[in-house]
C-alpha positions, -999 to 999 in steps of 0.1 A, spaced: 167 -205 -108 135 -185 -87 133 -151 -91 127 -129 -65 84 -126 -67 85 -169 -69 108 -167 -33 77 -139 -21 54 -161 -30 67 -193 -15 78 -172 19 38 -159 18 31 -196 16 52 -211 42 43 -176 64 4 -185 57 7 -220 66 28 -212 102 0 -185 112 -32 -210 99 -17 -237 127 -8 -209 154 -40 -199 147 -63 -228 139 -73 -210 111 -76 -227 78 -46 -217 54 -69 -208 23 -86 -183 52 -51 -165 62 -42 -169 22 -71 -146 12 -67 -123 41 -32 -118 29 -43 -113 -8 -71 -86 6 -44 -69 20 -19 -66 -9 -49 -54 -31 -61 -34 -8 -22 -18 -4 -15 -14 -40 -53 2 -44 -41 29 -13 -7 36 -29 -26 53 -57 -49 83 -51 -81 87 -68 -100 110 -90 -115 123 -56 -80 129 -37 -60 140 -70 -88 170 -72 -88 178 -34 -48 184 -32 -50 205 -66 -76 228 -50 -55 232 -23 -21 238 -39 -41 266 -61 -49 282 -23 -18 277 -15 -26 256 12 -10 229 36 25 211 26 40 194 -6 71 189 -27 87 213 -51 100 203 -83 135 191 -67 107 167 -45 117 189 -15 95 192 8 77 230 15 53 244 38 24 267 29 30 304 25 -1 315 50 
């Protein structure tokens, strides 16, 4: 029996495949494209060093919006 990420992967194939001949792009072409883009997703659903210390400067100020510790969200005091 497939598990769900082997159906993904075969759906990404067939998907691939249809867009390569609509296209008339080679299918290793739209297959790395895809890949990029799913790396490139999973890289942006993570902040970096850079981000995580520009947010923590401003939630000392007291600046802009977040989420309390129920993970509502707030607005700044100013």
């Amino acid at each position: 029996m497939a598990n769900e990420r082997d159906v993904k992967k075969n759906q990404d194939t067939e998907t691939a495949a249809a867009l390569a001949e609509r296209n008339n792009t080679p299918a290793e072409e739209v297959e790395a494209t895809e890949q990029w883009l799913d790396d490139f997703t999973e890289r942006m659903m993570r902040p970096g060093q850079e981000e995580e210390e520009f947010f923590a400067r401003r939630r000392q100020r007291g600046l802009g919006a977040g989420l309390d510790e129920n993970g509502k969200l707030v607005k700044s005091k100013s």
